[in-house]
C-alpha positions as CSV (number, residue, x, y, z in Angstrom):
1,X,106.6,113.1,119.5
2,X,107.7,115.9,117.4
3,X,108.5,119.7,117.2
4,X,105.3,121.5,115.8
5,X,107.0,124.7,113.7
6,X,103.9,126.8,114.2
7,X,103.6,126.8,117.8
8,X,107.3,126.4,118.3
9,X,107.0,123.6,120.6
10,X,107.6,120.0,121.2
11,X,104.0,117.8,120.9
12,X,102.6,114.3,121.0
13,X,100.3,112.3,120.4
14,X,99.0,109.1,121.2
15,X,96.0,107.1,119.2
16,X,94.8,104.0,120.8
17,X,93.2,100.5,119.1
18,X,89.7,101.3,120.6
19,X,89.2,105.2,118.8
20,X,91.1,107.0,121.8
21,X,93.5,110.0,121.3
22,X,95.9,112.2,123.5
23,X,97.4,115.2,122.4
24,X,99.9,116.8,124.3
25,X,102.4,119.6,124.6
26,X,106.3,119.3,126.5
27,X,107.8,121.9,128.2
28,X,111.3,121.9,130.4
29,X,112.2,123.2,133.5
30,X,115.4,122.6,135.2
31,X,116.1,119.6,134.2
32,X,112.1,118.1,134.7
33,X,109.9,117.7,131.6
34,X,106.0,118.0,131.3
35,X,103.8,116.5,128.9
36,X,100.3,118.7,129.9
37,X,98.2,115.8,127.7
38,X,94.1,116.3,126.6
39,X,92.5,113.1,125.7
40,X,89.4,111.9,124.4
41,X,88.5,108.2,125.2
42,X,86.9,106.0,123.0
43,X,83.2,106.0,124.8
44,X,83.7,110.1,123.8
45,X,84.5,111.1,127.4
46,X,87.4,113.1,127.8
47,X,90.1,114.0,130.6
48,X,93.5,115.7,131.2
49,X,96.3,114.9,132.8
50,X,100.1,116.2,133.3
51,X,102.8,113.7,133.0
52,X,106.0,114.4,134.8
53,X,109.4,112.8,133.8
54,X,112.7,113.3,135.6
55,X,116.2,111.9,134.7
56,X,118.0,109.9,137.1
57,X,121.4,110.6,138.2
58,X,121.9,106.5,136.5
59,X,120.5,107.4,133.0
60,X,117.2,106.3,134.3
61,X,113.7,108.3,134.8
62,X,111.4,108.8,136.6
63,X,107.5,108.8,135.4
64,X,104.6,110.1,137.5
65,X,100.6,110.8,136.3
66,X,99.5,113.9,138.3
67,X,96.3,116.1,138.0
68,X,93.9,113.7,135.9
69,X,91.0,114.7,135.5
70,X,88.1,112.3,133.4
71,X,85.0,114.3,132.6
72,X,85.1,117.0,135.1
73,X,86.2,114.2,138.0
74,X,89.7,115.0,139.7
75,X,91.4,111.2,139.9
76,X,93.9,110.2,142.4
77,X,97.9,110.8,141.6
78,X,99.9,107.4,139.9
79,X,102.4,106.5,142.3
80,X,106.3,107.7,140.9
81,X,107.3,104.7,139.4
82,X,111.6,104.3,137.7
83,X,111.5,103.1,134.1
84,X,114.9,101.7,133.6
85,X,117.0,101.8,130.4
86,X,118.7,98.9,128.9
């Protein structure tokens, strides 16, 4: 994760052991961030998806999938699920 100076913007990216790669840009909005993420898996199929992370009122977050979509197919949402600091 970093700030990309060109595009004034916070990006990431993700590269996987088997040749996969996702890209994506964050964005904030009262108080919720979203990672809008392109990918391209390692059998060269590719997808999209839109991760959604909220803070907790316990120092916690929140982490939900939403909108993937894998080679034109629209995928079910992830469940919400709590990722819990230590």
């Amino acid at each position: 994760i970093g700030w990309d100076p060109k595009e004034k913007q916070i990006r990431s990216w993700l590269f996987d052991s088997d040749g996969g790669f996702v890209s994506g840009v964050w964005t904030e909005r009262d108080g919720v961030w979203k990672v809008r993420s392109t990918a391209t898996l390692a059998d060269g199929s590719s997808g999209s998806f839109v991760g959604v992370y909220r803070q907790t009122d316990d120092g916690n977050y929140t982490w939900q999938k939403v909108n993937q979509i894998i080679d034109g197919q629209l995928l079910p949402n992830l469940d919400e699920v709590t990722v819990l600091r230590k």
